[in-house]
N, C-alpha and C positions, 0 to 999 in steps of 0.2 A: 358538489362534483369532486372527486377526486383528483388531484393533482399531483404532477409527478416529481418523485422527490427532486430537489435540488442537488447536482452535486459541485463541487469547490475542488480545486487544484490547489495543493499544497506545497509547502516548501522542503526538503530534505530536514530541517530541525522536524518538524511537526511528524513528521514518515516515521522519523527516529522514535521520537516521542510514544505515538500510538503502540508502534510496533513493536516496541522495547527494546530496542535494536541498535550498536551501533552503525554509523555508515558504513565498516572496513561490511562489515556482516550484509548487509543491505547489498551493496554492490557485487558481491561476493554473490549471493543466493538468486539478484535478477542476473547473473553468466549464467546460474546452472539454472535461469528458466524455471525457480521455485517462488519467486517474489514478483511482486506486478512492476512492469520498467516503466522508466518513467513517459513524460510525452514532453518535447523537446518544443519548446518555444524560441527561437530565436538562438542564443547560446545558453538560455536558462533552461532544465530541467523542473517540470511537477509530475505530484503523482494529483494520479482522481482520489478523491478520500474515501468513496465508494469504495474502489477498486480495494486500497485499503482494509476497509473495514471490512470487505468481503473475506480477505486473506485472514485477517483474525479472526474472524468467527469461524472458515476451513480448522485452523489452527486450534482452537476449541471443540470443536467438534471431533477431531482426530483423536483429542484426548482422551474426550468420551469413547470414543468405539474401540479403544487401546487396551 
């Protein structure tokens, strides 16, 4: 059976990390509604690492059709 993927909420290092990104840049790009926001637990923010991952492959692919 197929099951469906897992996904993880992550921390703002990890965001950084994948993204290559610093945070000024990060918070910078989810205002202008370019980067995935986070999702607010309590007074902690996480991202989905999907959501994520999703952004860098857009982000690659753009290359390509460039």
């Amino acid at each position: 059976m197929n099951q469906p993927a897992i996904d993880i909420l992550i921390k703002l290092p990890e965001v950084c990390r994948q993204a290559g990104l610093g945070k000024s840049s990060i918070y910078e790009m989810i205002a202008a509604e370019a980067f995935p926001a986070p999702i607010k637990l309590g007074r902690y923010s996480r991202w989905s690492q999907s959501e994520i991952q999703g952004w860098v492959e857009m982000q690659k692919a753009a290359r390509k059709a460039a």
